[in-house]
N, C-alpha and C positions, 0 to 999 in steps of 0.2 A: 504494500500500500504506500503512494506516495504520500509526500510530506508534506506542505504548506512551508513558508520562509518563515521566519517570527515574525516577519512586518508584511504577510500578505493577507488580509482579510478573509472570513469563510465570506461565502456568496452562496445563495441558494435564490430558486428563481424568484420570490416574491420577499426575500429577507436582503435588505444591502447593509452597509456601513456608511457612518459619515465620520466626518475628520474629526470627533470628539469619541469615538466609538461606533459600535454596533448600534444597529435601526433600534428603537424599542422593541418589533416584535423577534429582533433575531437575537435580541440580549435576554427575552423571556424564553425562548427556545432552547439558549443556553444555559441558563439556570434552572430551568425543570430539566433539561440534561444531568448538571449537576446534582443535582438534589435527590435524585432516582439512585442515583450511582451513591451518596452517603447514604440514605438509607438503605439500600440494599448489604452496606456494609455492615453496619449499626444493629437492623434488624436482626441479623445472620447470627449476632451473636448471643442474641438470647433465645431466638425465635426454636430451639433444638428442645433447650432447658425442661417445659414443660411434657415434653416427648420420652427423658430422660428411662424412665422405667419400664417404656413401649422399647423403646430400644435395646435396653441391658437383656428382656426377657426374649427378643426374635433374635438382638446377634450374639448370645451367651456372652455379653460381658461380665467378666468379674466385678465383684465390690469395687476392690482397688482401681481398675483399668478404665469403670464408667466416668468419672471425673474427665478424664483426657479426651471424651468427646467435646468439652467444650475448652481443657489446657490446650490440646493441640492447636488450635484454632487462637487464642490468646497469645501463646508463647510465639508462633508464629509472626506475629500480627504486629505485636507488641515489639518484639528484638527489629522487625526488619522496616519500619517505618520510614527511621530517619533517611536509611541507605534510599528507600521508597521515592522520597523526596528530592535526592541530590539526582539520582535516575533520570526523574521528571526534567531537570533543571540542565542535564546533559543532551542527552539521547528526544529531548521533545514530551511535555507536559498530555499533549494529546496523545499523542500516539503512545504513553506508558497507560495510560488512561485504558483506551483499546485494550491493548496486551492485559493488564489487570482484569481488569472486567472478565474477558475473553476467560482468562485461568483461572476466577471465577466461579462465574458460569459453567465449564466445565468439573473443577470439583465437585461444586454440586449435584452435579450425574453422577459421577462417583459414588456419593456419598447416599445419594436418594436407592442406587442399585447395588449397594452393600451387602456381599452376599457373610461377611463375618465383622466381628471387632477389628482386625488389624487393618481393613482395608477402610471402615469409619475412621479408623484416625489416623490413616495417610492423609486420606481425601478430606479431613477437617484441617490438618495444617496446611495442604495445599490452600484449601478457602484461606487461610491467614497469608499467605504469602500474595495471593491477588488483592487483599484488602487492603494489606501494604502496599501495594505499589499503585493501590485506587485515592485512598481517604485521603494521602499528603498532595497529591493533584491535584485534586477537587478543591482542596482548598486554596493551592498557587494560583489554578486558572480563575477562580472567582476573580484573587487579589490581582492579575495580568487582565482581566476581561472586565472589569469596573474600574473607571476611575475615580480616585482616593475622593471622598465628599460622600453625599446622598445615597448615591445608587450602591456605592459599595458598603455602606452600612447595612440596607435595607437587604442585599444577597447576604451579607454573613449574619445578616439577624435571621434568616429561613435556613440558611446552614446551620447555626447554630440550634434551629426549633427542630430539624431534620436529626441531626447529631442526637439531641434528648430524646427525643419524642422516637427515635429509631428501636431504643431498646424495650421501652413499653411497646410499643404497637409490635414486636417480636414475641414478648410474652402471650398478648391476644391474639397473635395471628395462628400463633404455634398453639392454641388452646383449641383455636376453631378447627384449625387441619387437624391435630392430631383428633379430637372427637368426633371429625365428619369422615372424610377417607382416608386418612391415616397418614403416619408421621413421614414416610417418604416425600409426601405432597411441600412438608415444609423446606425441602429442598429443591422440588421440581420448582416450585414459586419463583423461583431465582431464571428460569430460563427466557419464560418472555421477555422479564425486565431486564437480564442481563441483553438480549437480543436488541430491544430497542434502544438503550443507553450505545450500543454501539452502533446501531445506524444513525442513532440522532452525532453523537460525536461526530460520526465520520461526515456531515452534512452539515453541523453548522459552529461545530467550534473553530477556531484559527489557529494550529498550532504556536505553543512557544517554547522558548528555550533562552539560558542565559545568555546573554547581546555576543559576550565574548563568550565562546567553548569551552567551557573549564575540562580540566581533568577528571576522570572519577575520583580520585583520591583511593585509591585500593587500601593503600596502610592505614588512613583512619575510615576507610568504611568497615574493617574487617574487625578491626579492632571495638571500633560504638558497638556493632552487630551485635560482634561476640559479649561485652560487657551488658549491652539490653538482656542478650537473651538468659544468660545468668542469671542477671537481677531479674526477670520474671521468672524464672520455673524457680530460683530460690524461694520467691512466697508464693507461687502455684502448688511448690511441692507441700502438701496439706499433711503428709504420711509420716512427715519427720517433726519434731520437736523444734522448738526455735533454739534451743539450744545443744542441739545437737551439732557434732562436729562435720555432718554433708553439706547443712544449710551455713553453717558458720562459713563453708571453706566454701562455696560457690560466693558466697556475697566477698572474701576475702579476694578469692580471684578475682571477682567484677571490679572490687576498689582498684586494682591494680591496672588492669584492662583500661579501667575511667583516665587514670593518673597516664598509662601510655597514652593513650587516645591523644590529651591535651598534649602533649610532646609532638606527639606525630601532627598535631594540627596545626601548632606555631613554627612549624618549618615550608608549611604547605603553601602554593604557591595561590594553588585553589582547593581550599579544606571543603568537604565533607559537610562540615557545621562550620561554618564562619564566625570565629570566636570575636569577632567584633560587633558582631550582632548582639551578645550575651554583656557588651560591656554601655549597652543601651538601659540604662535602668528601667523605662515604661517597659522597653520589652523581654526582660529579666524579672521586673517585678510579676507583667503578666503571665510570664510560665509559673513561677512558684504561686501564684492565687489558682491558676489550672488544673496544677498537683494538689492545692488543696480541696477547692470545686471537683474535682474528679475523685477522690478520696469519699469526701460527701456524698456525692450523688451515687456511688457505686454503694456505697453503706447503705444509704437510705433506700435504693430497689430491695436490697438484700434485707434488709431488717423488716421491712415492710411485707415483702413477699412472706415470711417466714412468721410474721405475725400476723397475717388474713389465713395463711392456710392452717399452720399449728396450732394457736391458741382461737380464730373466732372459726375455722374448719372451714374456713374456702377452699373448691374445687379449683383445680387450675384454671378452669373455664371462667370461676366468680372474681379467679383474683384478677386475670386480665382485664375484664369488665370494669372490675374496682378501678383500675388506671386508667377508663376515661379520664372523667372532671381533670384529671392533674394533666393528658395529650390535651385536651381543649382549651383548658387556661393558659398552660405553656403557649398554644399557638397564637391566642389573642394576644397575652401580653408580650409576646416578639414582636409583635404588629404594631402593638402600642408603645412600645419603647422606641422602634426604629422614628415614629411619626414625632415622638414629644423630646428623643434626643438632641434636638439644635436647640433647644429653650432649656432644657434638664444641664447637659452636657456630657459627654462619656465617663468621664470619672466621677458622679456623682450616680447614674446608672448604675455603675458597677457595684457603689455603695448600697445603692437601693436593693440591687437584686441579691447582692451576698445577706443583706439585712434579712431581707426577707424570708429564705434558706435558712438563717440563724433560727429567727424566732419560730418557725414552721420546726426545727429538730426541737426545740424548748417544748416546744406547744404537745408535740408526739412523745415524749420524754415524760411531762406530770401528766396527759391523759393517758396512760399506757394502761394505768393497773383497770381502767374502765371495761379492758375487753368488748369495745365495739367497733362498728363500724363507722357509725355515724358519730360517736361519742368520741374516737380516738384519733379517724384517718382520716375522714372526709374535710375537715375544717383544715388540719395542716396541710393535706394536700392541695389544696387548694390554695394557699399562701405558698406553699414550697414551689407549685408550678407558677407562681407570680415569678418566683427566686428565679429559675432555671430559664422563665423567658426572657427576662430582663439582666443575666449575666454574660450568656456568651458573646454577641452582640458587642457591647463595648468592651471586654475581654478581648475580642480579637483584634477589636478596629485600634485597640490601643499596641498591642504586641506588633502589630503591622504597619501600624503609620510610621512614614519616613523609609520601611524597608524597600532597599533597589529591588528592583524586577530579576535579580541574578541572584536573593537570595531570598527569594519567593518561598521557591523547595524546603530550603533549607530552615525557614522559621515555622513553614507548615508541617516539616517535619516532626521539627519541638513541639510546637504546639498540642497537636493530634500526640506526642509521646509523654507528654505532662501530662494528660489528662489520662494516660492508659496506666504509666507508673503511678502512677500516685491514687488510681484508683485502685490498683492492686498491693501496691504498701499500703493502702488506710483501709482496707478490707481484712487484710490479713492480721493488720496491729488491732480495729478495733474487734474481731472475731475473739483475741487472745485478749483483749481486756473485758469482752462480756461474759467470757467463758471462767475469767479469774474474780468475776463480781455473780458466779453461779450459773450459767448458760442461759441460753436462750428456752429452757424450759418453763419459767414463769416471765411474769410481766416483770423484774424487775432487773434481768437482765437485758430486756427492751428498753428499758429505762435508760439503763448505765449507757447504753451503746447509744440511741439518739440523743441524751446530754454532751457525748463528746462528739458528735458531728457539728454538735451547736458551738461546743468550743474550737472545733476548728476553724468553722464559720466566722469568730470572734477575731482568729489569726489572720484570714486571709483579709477580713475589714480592716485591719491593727495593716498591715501592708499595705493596701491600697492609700489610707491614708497619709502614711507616712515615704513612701518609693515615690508612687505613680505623680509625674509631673507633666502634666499632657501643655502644649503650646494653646493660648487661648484660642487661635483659630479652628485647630483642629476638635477642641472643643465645641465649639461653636457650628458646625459643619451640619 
């Protein structure tokens, strides 16, 4: 498949460009392109979860080996991002885009025509290795396909609604397939969408790529890789103790990996991760509020899921349900923060929306011991999906403002790898601290665990105030 230059426009017959951009309807064509392509991602990864037990019992998984339907897929996913992004930034944003997608949608046959366990968890980490080299694109081509202002808020506030809203609507979908025709269906799903995301790509995005050609950087791509994918299967690996010397000695080797990495990067001609990017404090402070917000938000499905089915007895099918109100709020209020942000400002947004996430973990924390629905979950959710539509949105527009078009890849890298790390360290840290305040068997280890997503919440507001220095125009935008 041919390529497009960086500087030549898509064209389709009724779609043109003008010298500020793509026509309105060919920049809408491009972001439901987008948007298809992160949910598909998003979904994929919880969308199995409720399937879990239909699975273990048709493809004899073991106890132990069931989890790695959805480690595979994470560890994958999670280690090979950043590389995902620099990819993009090399070799053409679009056309990695394609190739992702494509391997994919392919694993997904795989996985749907699984005739045992080993071949589910080839064909799950294959899905992670396409989702890497989709999710950090998806996000470059937005920040290369809008210009900085208006329109690129309002596409990463639908990315961002796309991103949250992915892994609920993967709980309900996988609820509804697994109890209508059955759980392979929740991988066949992936085939139309993956189909059309690739003729829509191939028809109306405009390839890009860094102005000047960088290198791949091999030695610090091999190196981040290797150090991510460590740091994840260290706190994927559930089987071993945190103090045990397997997990001590991968997280030892990852420190090391980290420490080479940054060596190998300050020699680099054209790094990998562009450590001048890191020394941009808005875009430094916004990954570490990402790690925290991702921490959070991976806690709170998980706490929540595990407190509608174990203590009030929701079906898989009630508890998906249950995450309407919280997809419906979140989508309004992305709609409504993109519209009120040039009067609000983005840093005050950001304020807003972490607030709101605080007090929504507070609020779920003292109504725990009520054991309802309406009593415990409905009121916070509903304030927490305030939080989630109202954070990512100026969270990215701030990690990204200022950044060149050559290191696109490279901060949608981080970005997209902030929110993965750090949702898997704060799920795994807050798991070991509700389990040391009694487990998740009564309400008051619900308690302990949504109090501390509330004090994370606290940290990442305690950061934004004090880092985030946005220019008042961009403010203002």
């Amino acid at each position: 498949m041919s390529v497009r230059p960086a500087d030549e426009p898509s064209v389709t017959e009724d779609c043109t460009t003008t010298s500020t951009g793509p026509s309105r309807r060919l920049a809408g064509l491009i972001l439901v392109t987008l948007l298809m392509a992160e949910l598909l991602i998003q979904v994929d990864q919880t969308i199995v979860n409720v399937a879990l037990p239909l699975i273990q019992r048709d493809l004899h998984f073991t106890e132990s080996g069931l989890p790695w339907v959805v480690n595979a897929y994470a560890l994958l996913y999670g280690g090979l991002l950043l590389l995902g992004g620099r990819i993009g930034d090399v070799f053409g944003r679009r056309r990695v885009l394609i190739i992702g997608i494509t391997v994919f949608t392919l694993a997904s046959v795989v996985c749907g025509f699984s005739p045992n366990a080993e071949v589910m968890v080839v064909g799950r980490a294959v899905q992670g290795v396409g989702g890497a080299l989709t999710a950090p694109v998806v996000l470059s081509l937005i920040i290369t396909s809008f210009e900085e202002g208006p329109k690129r808020q309002k596409a990463l506030a639908l990315w961002g609604s796309a991103a949250a809203a992915g892994s609920l609507l993967g709980l309900l979908i996988g609820g509804l397939l697994t109890s209508g025709p059955g759980w392979p269906f929740s991988f066949f799903l992936s085939i139309p969408i993956g189909l059309a995301i690739v003729v829509l790509s191939a028809t109306t995005i405009a390839d890009s790529r860094a102005e000047e050609r960088p290198s791949l950087d091999v030695g610090g791509a091999v190196t981040i890789t290797a150090a991510l994918l460590l740091t994840v299967f260290a706190f994927l690996d559930t089987e071993q103790q945190w103090t045990s010397w397997q997990r001590g000695g991968l997280l030892v080797a990852a420190a090391v990996l980290f420490a080479v990495f940054v060596a190998v990067e300050q020699r680099q001609a054209h790094p990998v991760v562009p450590l001048r990017v890191l020394r941009n404090r808005n875009t430094s402070g916004a990954l570490g509020i990402m790690m925290m917000f991702g921490a959070t938000q991976m806690s709170y499905f998980f706490f929540v899921t595990l407190y509608l089915q174990e203590l009030i007895g929701f079906s898989a099918l009630q508890t998906g349900v249950a995450y309407l109100p919280l997809i419906c709020i979140l989508l309004v209020s992305a709609q409504v923060g993109t519209k009120s942000v040039g009067k609000v400002g983005l840093t005050r947004m950001l304020m807003i929306g972490l607030s709101c996430l605080g007090i929504g973990m507070v609020w779920l924390g003292l109504a725990a011991s009520s054991v309802s629905y309406t009593g415990t979950v409905l009121g916070p959710t509903i304030l927490s999906g305030i939080g989630l539509g109202l954070t990512m949105m100026p969270a990215s527009s701030i990690a990204t403002t200022g950044i060149a078009p050559a290191d696109a890849g490279a901060v949608s890298g981080l970005f997209n790898t902030a929110m993965l790390i750090g949702g898997s360290l704060g799920l795994a840290v807050l798991t070991t601290v509700t389990q040391s305040a009694g487990g998740l068997d009564d309400t008051h280890g619900f308690r302990v665990g949504f109090l501390s997503c509330a004090a994370i919440m606290a940290v990442a507001l305690a950061v934004t105030v004090l880092v985030i220095r946005m220019p008042r125009r961009s403010e203002e935008t």
